[in-house]
Legacy VTK file of the C-alpha trace (Angstrom):
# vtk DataFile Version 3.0
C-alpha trace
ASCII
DATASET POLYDATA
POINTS 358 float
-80.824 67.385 -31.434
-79.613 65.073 -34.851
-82.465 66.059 -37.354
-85.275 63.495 -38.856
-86.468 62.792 -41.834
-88.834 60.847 -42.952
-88.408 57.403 -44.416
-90.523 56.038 -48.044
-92.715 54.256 -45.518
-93.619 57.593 -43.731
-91.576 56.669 -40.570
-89.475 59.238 -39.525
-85.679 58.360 -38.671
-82.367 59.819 -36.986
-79.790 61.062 -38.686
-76.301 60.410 -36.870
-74.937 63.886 -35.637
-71.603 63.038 -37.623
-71.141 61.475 -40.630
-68.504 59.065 -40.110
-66.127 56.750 -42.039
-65.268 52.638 -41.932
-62.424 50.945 -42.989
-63.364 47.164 -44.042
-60.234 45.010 -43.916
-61.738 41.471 -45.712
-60.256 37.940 -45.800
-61.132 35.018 -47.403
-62.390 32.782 -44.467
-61.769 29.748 -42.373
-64.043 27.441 -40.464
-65.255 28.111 -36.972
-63.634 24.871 -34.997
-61.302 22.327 -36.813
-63.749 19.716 -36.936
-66.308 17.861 -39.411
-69.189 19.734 -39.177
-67.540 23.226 -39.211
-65.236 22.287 -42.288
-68.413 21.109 -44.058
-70.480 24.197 -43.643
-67.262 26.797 -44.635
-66.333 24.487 -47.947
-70.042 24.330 -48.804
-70.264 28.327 -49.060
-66.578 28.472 -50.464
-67.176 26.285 -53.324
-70.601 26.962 -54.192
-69.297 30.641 -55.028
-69.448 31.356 -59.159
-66.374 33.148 -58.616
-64.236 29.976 -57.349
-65.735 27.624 -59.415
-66.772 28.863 -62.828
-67.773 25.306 -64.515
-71.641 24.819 -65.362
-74.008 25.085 -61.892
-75.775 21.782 -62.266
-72.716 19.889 -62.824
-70.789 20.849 -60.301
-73.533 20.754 -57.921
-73.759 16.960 -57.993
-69.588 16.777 -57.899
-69.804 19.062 -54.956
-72.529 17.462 -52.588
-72.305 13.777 -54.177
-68.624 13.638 -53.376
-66.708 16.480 -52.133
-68.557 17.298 -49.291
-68.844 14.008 -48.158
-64.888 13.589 -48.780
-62.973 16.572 -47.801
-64.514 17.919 -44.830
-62.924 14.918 -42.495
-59.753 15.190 -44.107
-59.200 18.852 -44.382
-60.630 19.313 -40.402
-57.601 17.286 -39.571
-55.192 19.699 -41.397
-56.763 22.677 -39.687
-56.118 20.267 -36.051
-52.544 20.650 -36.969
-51.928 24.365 -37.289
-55.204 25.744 -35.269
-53.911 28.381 -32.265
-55.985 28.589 -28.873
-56.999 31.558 -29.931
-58.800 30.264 -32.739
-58.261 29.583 -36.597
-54.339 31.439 -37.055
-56.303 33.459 -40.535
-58.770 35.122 -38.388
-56.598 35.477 -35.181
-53.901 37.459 -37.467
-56.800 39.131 -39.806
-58.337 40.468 -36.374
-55.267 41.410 -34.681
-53.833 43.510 -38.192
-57.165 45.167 -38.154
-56.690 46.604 -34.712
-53.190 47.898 -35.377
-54.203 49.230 -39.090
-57.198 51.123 -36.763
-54.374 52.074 -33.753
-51.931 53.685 -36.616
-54.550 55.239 -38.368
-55.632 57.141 -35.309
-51.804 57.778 -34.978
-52.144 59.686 -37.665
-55.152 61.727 -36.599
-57.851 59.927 -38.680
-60.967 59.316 -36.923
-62.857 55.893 -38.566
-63.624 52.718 -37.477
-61.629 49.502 -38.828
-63.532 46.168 -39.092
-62.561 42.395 -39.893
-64.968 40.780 -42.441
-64.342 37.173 -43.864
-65.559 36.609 -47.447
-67.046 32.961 -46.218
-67.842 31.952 -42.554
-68.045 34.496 -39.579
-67.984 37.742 -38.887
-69.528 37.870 -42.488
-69.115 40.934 -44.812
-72.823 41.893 -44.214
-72.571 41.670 -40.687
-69.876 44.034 -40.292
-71.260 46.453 -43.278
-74.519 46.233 -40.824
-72.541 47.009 -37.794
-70.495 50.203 -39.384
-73.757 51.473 -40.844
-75.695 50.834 -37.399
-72.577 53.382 -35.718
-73.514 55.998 -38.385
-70.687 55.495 -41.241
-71.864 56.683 -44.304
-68.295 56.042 -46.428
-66.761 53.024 -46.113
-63.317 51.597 -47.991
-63.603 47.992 -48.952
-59.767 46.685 -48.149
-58.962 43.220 -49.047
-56.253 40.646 -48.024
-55.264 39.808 -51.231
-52.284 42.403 -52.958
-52.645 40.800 -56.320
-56.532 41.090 -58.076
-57.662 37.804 -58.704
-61.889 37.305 -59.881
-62.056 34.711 -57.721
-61.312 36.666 -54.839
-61.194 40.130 -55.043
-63.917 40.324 -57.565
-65.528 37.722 -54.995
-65.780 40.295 -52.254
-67.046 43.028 -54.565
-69.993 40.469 -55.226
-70.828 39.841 -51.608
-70.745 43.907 -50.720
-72.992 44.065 -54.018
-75.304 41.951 -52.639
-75.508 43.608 -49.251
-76.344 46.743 -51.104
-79.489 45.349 -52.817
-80.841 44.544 -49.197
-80.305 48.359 -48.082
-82.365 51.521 -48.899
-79.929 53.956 -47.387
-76.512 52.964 -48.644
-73.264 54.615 -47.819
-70.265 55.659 -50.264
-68.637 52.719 -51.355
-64.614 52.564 -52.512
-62.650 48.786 -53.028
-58.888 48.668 -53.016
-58.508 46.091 -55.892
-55.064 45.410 -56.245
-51.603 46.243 -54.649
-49.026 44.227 -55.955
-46.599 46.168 -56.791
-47.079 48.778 -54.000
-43.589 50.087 -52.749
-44.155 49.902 -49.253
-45.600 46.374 -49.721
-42.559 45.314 -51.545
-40.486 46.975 -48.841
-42.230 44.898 -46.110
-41.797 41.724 -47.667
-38.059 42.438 -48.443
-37.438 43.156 -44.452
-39.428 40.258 -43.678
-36.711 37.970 -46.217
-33.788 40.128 -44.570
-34.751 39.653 -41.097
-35.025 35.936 -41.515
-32.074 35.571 -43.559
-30.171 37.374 -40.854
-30.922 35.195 -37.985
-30.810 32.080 -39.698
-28.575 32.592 -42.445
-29.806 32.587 -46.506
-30.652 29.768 -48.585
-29.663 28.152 -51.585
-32.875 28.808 -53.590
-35.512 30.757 -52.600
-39.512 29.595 -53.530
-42.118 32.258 -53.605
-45.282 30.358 -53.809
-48.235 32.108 -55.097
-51.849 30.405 -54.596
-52.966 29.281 -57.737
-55.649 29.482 -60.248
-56.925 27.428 -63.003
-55.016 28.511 -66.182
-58.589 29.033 -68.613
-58.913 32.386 -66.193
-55.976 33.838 -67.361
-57.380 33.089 -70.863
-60.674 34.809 -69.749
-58.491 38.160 -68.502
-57.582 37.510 -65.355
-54.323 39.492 -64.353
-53.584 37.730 -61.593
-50.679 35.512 -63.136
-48.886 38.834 -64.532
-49.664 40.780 -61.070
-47.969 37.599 -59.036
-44.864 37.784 -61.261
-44.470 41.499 -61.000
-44.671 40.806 -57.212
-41.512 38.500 -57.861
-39.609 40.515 -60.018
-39.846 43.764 -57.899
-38.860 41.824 -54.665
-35.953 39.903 -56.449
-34.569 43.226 -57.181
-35.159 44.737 -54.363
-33.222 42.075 -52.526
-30.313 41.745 -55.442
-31.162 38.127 -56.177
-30.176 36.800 -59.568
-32.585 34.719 -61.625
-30.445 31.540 -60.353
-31.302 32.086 -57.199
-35.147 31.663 -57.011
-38.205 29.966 -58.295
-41.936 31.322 -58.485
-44.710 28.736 -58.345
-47.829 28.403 -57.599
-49.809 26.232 -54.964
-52.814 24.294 -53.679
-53.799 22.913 -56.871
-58.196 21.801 -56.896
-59.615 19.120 -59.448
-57.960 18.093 -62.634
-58.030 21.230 -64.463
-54.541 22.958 -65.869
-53.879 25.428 -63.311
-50.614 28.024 -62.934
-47.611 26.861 -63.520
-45.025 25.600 -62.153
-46.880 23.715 -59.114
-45.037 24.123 -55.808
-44.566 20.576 -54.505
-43.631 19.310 -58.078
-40.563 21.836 -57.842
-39.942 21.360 -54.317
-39.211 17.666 -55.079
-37.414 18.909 -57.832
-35.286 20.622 -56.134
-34.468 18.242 -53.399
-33.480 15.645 -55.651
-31.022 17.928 -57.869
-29.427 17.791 -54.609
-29.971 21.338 -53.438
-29.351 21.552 -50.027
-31.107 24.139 -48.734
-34.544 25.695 -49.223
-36.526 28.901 -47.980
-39.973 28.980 -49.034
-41.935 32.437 -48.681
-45.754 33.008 -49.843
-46.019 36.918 -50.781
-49.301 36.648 -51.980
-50.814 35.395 -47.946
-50.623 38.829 -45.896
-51.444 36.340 -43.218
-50.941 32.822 -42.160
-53.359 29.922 -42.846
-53.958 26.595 -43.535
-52.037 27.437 -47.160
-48.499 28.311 -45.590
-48.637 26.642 -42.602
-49.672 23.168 -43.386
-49.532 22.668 -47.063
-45.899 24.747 -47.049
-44.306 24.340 -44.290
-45.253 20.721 -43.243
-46.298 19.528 -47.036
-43.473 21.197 -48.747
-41.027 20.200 -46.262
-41.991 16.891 -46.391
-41.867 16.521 -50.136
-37.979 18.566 -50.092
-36.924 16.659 -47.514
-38.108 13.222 -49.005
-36.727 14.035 -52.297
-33.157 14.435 -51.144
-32.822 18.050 -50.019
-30.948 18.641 -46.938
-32.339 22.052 -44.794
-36.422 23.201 -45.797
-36.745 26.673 -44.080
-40.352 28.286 -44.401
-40.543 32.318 -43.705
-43.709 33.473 -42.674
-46.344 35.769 -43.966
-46.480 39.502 -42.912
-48.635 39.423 -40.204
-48.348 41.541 -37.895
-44.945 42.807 -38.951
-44.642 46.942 -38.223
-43.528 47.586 -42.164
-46.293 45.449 -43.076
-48.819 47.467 -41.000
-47.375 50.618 -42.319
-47.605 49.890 -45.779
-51.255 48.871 -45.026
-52.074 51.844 -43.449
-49.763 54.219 -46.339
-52.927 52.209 -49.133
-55.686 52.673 -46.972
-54.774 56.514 -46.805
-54.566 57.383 -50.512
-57.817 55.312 -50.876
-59.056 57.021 -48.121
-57.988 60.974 -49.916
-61.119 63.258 -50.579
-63.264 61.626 -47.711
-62.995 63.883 -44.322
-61.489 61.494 -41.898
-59.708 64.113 -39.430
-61.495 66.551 -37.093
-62.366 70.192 -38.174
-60.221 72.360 -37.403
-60.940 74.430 -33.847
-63.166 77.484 -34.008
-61.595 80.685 -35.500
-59.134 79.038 -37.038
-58.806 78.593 -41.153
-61.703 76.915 -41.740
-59.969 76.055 -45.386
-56.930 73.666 -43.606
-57.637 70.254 -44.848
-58.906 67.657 -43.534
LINES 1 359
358 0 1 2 3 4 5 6 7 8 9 10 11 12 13 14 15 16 17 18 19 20 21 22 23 24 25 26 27 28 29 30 31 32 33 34 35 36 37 38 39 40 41 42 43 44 45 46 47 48 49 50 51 52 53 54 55 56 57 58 59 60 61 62 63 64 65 66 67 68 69 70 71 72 73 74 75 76 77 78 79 80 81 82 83 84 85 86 87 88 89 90 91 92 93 94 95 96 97 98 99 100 101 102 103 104 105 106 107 108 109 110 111 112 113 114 115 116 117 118 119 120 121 122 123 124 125 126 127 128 129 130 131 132 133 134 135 136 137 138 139 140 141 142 143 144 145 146 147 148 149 150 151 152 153 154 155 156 157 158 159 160 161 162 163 164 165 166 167 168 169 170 171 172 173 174 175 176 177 178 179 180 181 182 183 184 185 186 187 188 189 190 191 192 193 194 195 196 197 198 199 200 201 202 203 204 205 206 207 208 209 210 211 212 213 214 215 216 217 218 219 220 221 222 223 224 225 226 227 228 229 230 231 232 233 234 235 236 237 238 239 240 241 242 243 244 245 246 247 248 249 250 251 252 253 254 255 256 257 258 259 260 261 262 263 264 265 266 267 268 269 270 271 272 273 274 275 276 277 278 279 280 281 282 283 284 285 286 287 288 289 290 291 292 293 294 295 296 297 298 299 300 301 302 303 304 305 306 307 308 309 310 311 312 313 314 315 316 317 318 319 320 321 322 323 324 325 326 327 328 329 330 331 332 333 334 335 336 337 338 339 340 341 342 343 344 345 346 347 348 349 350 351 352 353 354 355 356 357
């Protein structure tokens, strides 16, 4: 029988018979259904985050509900009408499905956890799923995020909404975040196979564009490392792939508001590009483990439209990771060493060295 205990309010409560362990692989979001209604709701809890948008509350409250919201929603929900899968929104159906195969090759490797999907903003919400691996008795969970290079407005971002969910609980379980994994080997590795493979079946470009999302510049200012950790993302795949400088561009995309952000903008050097007369370009985002409404519409309909316009000949966009086997691996290879120290794999048998690890 699990053992009881008794509870500050004098109730007594189960203990799980195991103590087990959750993996929680988070993305930033998308909206439920490409329309209106279900743009205006995910924007409204995207931008009202401190993290995203760090200029004074009252302010941007009245820029954000007087005009934005009443703006954007219509126009974005037609960008998400142009890339959205039958299965759903393509960030969640790829941030589900790598979920899944992180869990399948973790239990490959003999670990026994549970892996769940979280989105930052919109559904199935970080609480939810921290209330659902806490409900099937994990009392360690890793906090894994979609985004390789830190950033405060998103990494940092999660942190804040698992932070939160803590102040609700009495009972709270070990808590470890994978902040940053730019310049992981394996990561690198994946996105170099991911260039080769394309290259390979479609030949290799004059210039290759890695576009990095962008951030307002005052961040880096404030500390942020994200700028450095995106170009250290560049450099180590350049070399791994034996490109000289010549031969590719970093920028940075999806510009908001009238602020300075990262440098050089994406479109701005697409165009570029196209009318020095280059004639062909591959565009890859390494900082998207998944594709979204970022690659998908704003590169590889956007950008190709603004190449294409501006005089270039060929516009070829690689996609993200996905659900690429190296990718998966090199997933799985972060999530172990985050996971060292925390016993994930059975006991061993009866009579036999109860010292083996774990």
């Amino acid at each position: 029988m699990p053992s009881k205990t008794t509870s500050g309010s004098g109730a007594p409560h189960a203990h799980p018979a195991e103590e087990r362990t959750a993996v929680l692989w988070c993305n930033l979001g998308s909206p439920d259904e490409p329309t209106a209604p279900a743009v205006r709701r995910y924007l409204s809890q995207f931008l009202h985050d401190h993290r995203v948008v760090e200029i004074p509350r009252a302010i941007w409250c009245l820029i954000l509900h007087g005009i934005i919201l009443r703006v954007r929603p219509a126009k974005s929900a037609a960008k998400y009408r142009s890339i959205w899968l039958p299965e759903g929104s393509p960030l969640k159906v790829w941030t589900e499905k790598q979920a899944r195969l992180l869990a399948g090759w973790l239990g490959e490797r003999g670990h026994r956890l549970s892996v769940r999907h979280a989105m930052r903003y919109a559904s199935p919400s970080i609480a939810s799923q921290l209330d659902a691996a806490q409900a099937e008795g994990a009392t360690r969970v890793l906090v894994l995020q979609a985004y390789p290079q830190y950033s405060a407005t998103t990494t940092a971002s999660v942190i804040d909404a698992v932070t939160a969910w803590t102040r609700t609980k009495r009972s709270l379980p070990e808590l470890r975040f994978v902040n940053q994994y730019h310049d992981d080997p394996h990561y690198i590795e994946a996105l170099a196979q991911s260039v080769e493979g394309y290259w390979k079946q479609n030949g290799r470009p004059d210039q290759l564009v890695m576009s990095f999302h962008g951030i307002p510049e005052r961040n880096i200012r404030l500390g942020d490392p994200y700028q450095g950790q995106c170009l250290e993302t560049a450099r180590l795949l350049t070399e791994r792939l034996g490109l000289p400088p010549s031969a590719y561009r970093v920028t940075f995309q999806s510009r908001f508001g009238r602020a300075k952000w990262l440098e050089p903008y994406t479109e701005p050097t697409l165009r570029e590009l196209g009318a020095a007369g280059t004639a062909r370009v591959d565009v890859m985002c390494p900082g998207f483990p998944a594709d979204c409404l970022e690659t998908l519409e704003e590169i590889a309909m956007e950008g190709r439209e603004a190449f294409l316009h501006a005089g270039g000949r060929e516009f070829h966009y690689i996609p993200c990771l996905n659900d690429s086997p190296a990718w998966i691996t090199a997933l799985a290879g972060i999530a172990e060493r985050h996971l060292a120290g925390w016993p994930t794999k059975p006991l061993p048998a009866k009579g036999m060295d109860q010292n083996l690890p774990r």
